[in-house]
C-alpha positions, -999 to +999 in steps of 0.1 A: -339-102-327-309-087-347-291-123-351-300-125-391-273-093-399-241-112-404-219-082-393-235-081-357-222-113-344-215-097-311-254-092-308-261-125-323-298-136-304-305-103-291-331-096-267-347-068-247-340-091-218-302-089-222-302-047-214-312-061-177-276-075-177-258-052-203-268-015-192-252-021-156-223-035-171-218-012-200-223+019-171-191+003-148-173-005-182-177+032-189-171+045-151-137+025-149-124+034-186-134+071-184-100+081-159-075+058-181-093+072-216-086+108-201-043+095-183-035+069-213-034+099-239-010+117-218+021+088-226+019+099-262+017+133-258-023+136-270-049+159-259-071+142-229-102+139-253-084+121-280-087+086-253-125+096-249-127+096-285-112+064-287-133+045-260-165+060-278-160+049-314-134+016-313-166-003-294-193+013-315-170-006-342-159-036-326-201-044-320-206-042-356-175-060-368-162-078-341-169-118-338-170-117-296-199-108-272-177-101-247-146-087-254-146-046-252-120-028-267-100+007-256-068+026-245-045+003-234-012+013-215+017-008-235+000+001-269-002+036-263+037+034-251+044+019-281+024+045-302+045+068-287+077+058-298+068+050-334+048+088-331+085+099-319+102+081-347+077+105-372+080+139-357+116+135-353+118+131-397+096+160-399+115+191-413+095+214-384+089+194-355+074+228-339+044+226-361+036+188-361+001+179-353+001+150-329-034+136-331-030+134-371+000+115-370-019+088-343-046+088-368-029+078-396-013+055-372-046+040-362-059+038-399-025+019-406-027-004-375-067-010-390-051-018-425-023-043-412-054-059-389-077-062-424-048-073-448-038-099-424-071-113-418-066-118-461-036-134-456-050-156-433-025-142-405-039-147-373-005-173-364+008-140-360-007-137-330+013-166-318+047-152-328+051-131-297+051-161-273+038-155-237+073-152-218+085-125-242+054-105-243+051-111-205+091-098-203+086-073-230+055-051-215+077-055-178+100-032-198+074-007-209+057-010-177+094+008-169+094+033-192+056+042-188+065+045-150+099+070-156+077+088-179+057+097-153+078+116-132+075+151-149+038+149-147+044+138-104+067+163-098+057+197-121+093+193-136+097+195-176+120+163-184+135+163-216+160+133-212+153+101-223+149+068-215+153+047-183+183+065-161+187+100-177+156+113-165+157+105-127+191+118-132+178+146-145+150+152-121+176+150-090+197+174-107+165+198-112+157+187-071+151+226-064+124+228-092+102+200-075+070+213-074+060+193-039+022+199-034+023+182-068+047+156-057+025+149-024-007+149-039+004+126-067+018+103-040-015+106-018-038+094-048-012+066-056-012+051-023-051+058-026-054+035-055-033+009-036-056+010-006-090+006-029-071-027-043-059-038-005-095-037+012-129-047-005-139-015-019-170-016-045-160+019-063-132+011-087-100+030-076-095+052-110-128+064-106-123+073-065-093+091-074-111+110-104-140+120-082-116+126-050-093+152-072-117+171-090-136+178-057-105+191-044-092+208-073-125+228-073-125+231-034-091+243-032-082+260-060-057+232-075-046+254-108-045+283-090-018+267-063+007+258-090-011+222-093-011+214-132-044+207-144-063+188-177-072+220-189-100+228-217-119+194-232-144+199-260-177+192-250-184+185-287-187+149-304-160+133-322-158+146-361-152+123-389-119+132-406-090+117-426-055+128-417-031+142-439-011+114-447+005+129-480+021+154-457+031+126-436+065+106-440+047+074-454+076+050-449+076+059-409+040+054-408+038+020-422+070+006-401+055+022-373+024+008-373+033-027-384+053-023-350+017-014-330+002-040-347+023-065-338+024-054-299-014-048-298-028-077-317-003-103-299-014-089-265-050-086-275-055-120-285-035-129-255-060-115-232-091-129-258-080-160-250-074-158-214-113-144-208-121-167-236-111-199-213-131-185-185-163-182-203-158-208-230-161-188-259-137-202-286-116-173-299-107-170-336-074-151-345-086-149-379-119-137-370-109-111-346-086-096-369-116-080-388-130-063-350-097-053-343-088-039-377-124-018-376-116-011-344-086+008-353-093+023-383-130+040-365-104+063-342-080+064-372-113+086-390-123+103-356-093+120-346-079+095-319-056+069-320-050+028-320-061+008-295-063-030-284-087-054-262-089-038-227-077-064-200-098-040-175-129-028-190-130-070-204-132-081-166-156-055-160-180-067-184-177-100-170-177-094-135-207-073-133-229-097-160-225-083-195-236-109-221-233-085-252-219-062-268-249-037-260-226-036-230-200-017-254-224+002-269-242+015-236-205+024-220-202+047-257-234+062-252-225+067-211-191+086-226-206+104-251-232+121-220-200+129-199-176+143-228-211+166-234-217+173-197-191+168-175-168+184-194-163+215-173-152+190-145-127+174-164-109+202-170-100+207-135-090+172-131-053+177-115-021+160-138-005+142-107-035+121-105-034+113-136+004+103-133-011+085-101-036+062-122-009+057-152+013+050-124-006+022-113-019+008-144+023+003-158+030-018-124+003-039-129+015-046-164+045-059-146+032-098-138+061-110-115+035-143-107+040-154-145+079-146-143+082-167-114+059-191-130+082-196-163+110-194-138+098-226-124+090-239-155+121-231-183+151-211-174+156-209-203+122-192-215+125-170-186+163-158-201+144-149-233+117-128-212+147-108-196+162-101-235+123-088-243+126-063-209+160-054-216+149-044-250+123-025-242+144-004-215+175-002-233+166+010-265+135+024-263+100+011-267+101+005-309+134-009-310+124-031-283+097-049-306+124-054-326+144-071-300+116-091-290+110-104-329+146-115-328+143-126-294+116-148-308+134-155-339+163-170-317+137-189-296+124-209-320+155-216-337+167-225-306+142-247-299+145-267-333+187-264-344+190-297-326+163-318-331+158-347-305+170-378-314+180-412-309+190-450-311+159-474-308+157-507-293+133-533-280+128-541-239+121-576-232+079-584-227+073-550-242+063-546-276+074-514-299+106-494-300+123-475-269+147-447-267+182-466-258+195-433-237+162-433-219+156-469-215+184-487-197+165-518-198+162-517-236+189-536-264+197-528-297+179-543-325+209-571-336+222-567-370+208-534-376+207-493-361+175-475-358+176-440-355+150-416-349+147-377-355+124-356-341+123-326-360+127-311-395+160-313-413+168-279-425+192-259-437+200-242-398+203-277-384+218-297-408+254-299-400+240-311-364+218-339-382+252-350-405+272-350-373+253-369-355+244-398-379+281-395-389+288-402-352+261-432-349+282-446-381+313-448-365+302-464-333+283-489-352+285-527-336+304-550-361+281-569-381+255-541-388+240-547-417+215-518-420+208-482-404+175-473-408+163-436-400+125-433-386+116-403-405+082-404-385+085-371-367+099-352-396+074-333-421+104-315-438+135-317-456+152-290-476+177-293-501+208-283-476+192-310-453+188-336-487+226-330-495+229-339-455+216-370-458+233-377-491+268-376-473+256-401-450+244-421-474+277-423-490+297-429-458+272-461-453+277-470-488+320-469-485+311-494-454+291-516-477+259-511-452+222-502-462+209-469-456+166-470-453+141-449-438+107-454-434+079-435-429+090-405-448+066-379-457+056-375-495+070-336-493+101-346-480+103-378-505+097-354-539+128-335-523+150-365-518+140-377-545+152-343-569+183-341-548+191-377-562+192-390-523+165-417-533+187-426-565+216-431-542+201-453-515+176-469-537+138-469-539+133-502-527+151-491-492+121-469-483+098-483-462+061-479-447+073-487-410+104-494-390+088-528-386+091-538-423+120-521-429+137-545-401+118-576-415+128-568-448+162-564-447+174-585-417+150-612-424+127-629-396+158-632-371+150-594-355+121-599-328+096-570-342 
C-alpha cells in the first residue's frame, strides 16, 4: 500500500490488484495519445518528439503531485495553439529570429505556466478557473478550432504559407494553386475521411492510431519521402534530458505575459473538463488542489525540453472507458512511450505530414461543440452573443489577443449581469402570508401607508446611478399618505462608498418630503460603510431594522397586516 505518502494521492490505497484494470488502460491511453503527442507539436512549430516528451514526464508528475486518480494529462490542441502565438509574440522581439531555439522558448514557457499554477494555488486562486465561463470558453476554442484548421493547409497541400491568420492564407494557397503538391493533398484527404469513418461505424482501434499504422505502412511500402510526400523525419530514440532553458537570454517580460495567457486558457479548460469526468465518476474536483498537479505538470516538460500542457479530454475518456482506477494508469502509458520513442523510432520517422495535418485536422473540429452552442442558444441569447465575441476574438486577432478579448468579454459579462440589479416594490396577496413582487404578482397590494423596496444585488460604484434613479423614480410615484419607504437590503452583501453617497441623495429627497427612510436587514459590512459615509447619521440609527416585518410594525404601527 503506498496510501501513507501524502504526495501520491492519485495512488491513495494502492494494490497489486488495481494493475489488472490500470495496465490495459494506461496501454490504450498511450496507443491513442502517441499520434496527437507526435501532430500537436507541429501547431507551434516544435520538433515531433518534444509532444512525446511531454506525454512521458507531465503524467509521471501529475501521479506524484496531482490530487485525482483519474485525470491524465497531455498535449492538448487549443493550449498548444495558444503556445503558439505567445511563442510568436517572443521570437518576433528577438533581435535574430533566424537563430531562435523554439523548444527553449516553450520550456521557459512551460516552467512559467508551472509557476502561475503553484503561485496561484498560494493565493488560493482556483476561482480563476471560474472566470472563463462555459459559453466563452465553448465560443473561444470554436475560434482556435479555426485557426488550428487554416493552419493546416500548408502541411495538406506541400505549400509553404507565410500569411497569416483566418483569410490570407487560403487566399494565398489559391494564388499558389500551381504549387499544390496533390498526392499530398489526396492522401491527406483519404486519412481525414479515414478518421471520419472509424468515428461513423463501431470500430474498436481508435482512429489516430489506424491512420498512424495505415501511413507508415505505406510510406515504407511506397516510398512516401521519396514521391515528394513530406515526412516526420529523424526522432531521437534517446530519453528525455533534464535541462533549464536560457531564460536570461530570453525577453522575460514576453515570457511572463505569455504564459499568464496559457495559464489562463489551459487551467480554465482543464478544470472544465475535471469537472465534467468528475460528475460522471463522482469524484469531487478541487480547483485549489489541482492547481499543485497542473503546476508540476507543467513545470516537469518545462525541465525536459518540451512544452505546457493541460488535462487531456481524450486520453481522460480513455482511462475511463477501458477501466483505469489510478493513476498507475499514467504511469504505465509513460513507461509504454518511453518503449516506442526507444524502439519504434525508425518508424516514426517515416510517418507522412498530411496525416498528421489529417489527425490535427480532426482533433480542431471536434473542439468546435455546435451541441453546446445550440444549447446556450436555447438557453440565453444573450450568453450565446458573448460566445460569438470569444470566436470572433480568437479569429480576428489572433489566438493571444483573443484571450484578451475573451477576459473583456467576461469582464463585460459580469458587469452586465450585475449594472442593474433586480428590483422591486413588495406587497402582501390576500390568504398568503410574506411579501410578493408587485410587477410579478397582479394579485398582490401595496403595503398601505408605506413603500417596500427590494434590491437584489450589490450597490457599487458601476450601478449606482441605476440604484439612485430608480429609488428616485419610486419617490415620485409614491401614493399620498406614505409615510415610510423602507429598502430590504436582504439580498445585498455590498455597498461602496459611490453606492453610500447613492443612497445619501435618496435619503435627502425623502427627508425634503418629510417621509422616513429605513432598511432592514443590512449587512454589518455594508452598515460600517453607511455608517462612515454619514448615511446612518442622516437617516438615523433607530430606522434600521432586523426585518421588513418590524420595520413596518414599527413605524406604521399595528394598522399594516404583517
Amino acid at each position: 500500500m503506498i496510501g501513507s505518502l501524502p504526495l501520491l494521492r492519485g495512488l491513495a490505497g494502492f494494490s497489486r490488484d488495481w494493475l489488472r484494470s490500470d495496465i490495459p488502460a494506461g496501454l490504450s491511453i498511450a496507443a491513442v495519445g502517441l499520434p496527437s503527442a507526435i501532430a500537436y507539436p507541429a501547431i507551434a512549430g516544435l520538433p515531433p518528439e518534444t509532444g512525446i516528451y511531454a506525454s512521458i514526464v507531465a503524467p509521471i508528475a501529475y501521479a506524484i503531485f496531482g490530487p485525482s486518480r483519474l485525470l491524465i494529462v497531455g498535449p492538448d490542441a487549443a493550449t498548444m495553439t495558444v503556445l503558439a502565438a505567445a511563442m510568436g509574440v517572443i521570437i518576433a522581439a528577438e533581435p535574430t529570429a533566424a537563430d531562435v531555439d523554439r523548444v527553449a522558448i516553450a520550456s521557459a514557457l512551460a516552467l512559467g505556466v508551472g509557476l502561475f499554477c503553484i503561485a496561484a494555488k498560494l493565493l488560493r486562486l482556483g476561482v480563476l478557473a471560474s472566470f472563463l465561463s462555459r459559453p466563452i470558453l465553448v465560443g473561444f476554442f470554436a475560434g482556435v478550432s479555426l485557426s488550428i484548421l487554416v493552419g493546416q493547409i500548408g502541411r495538406f497541400t506541400g505549400v509553404k504559407i507565410e500569411s497569416e491568420g483566418l483569410i490570407p492564407p487560403v487566399l494565398e494557397i489559391l494564388g499558389k494553386s500551381a504549387s499544390i503538391h496533390w498526392l499530398s493533398l489526396v492522401f491527406g484527404l483519404l486519412m481525414f475521411a479515414l478518421l471520419w469513418a472509424v468515428r461513423a461505424f463501431p470500430v474498436k482501434i481508435p482512429g489516430p492510431v489506424l491512420v498512424v499504422v495505415i501511413s507508415v505502412v505505406l510510406s515504407a511500402i511506397f516510398d512516401f519521402r521519396g514521391h515528394g510526400i513530406a515526412v516526420v523525419g529523424d526522432i531521437p530514440s534517446g530519453l528525455p534530458t533534464l535541462s533549464l532553458p536560457a531564460l536570461y537570454a530570453m525577453p522575460l517580460d514576453k515570457i511572463v505575459l505569455g504564459s499568464a495567457a496559457i495559464f489562463l486558457v489551459s487551467f480554465g479548460a482543464g478544470i472544465v473538463a475535471a469537472r465534467s469526468f468528475g460528475s460522471r465518476t463522482g469524484e469531487e474536483v478541487d480547483a485549489n488542489q489541482e492547481l499543485i498537479g497542473l503546476g508540476a505538470s507543467n513545470i516537469a516538460p518545462g525541465l525536459f525540453g518540451s512544452f505546457p500542457i493541460s488535462v487531456s479530454d481524450s486520453r481522460t475518456a480513455i482511462n475511463l472507458s477501458t477501466g483505469g482506477v489510478s493513476q498507475a494508469a499514467g504511469l504505465v502509458s509513460a513507461a509504454t512511450l518511453i518503449a516506442a520513442l526507444v524502439f519504434l523510432h525508425s518508424a516514426l520517422r517515416i510517418l507522412p505530414i498530411p496525416a498528421l495535418a489529417a489527425i490535427l485536422a480532426a482533433a480542431a473540429i471536434s473542439l468546435i461543440d455546435v451541441h453546446e452552442l445550440k444549447k446556450i442558444w436555447r438557453i440565453s441569447r444573450m450568453e450565446f452573443v458573448f460566445a460569438l465575441i470569444a470566436m470572433w476574438g480568437a479569429i480576428s486577432f489572433g489566438v493571444l489577443n483573443g484571450v484578451i478579448v475573451a477576459v473583456a468579454a467576461t469582464l463585460v459579462y459580469l458587469l452586465r449581469q450585475t449594472m442593474f440589479p433586480r428590483d422591486g416594490l413588495l406587497g402582501h396577496i390576500e390568504g398568503r402570508h410574506g411579501f410578493f413582487d408587485l410587477a410579478r404578482f397582479p394579485e398582490a397590494r401595496p403595503v398601505e401607508g408605506a413603500a417596500v423596496f427590494a434590491i437584489q444585488g450589490n450597490i457599487l460604484f458601476y450601478n449606482s446611478d441605476y440604484v439612485r434613479m430608480r429609488l428616485i423614480q419610486v419617490v415620485k410615484e409614491l401614493a399620498a399618505g406614505t409615510r415610510c419607504v423602507v429598502l430590504d437590503a436582504s439580498a445585498i452583501t455590498h455597498i461602496d462608498s459611490t453606492g453610500a453617497a447613492a443612497l445619501d441623495t435618496v435619503a435627502g429627497i425623502l427627508a425634503k418630503r418629510d417621509i422616513i427612510f429605513a432598511i432592514s436587514d443590512l449587512s454589518e459590512q455594508s452598515r460600517g460603510i453607511l455608517e462612515r459615509a454619514g448615511v446612518i447619521k442622516a437617516i438615523g440609527a433607530h430606522n434600521l431594522f432586523n426585518g421588513r416585518e418590524e420595520a413596518l410594525r414599527t413605524l406604521i404601527g399595528n394598522s399594516a397586516r404583517l
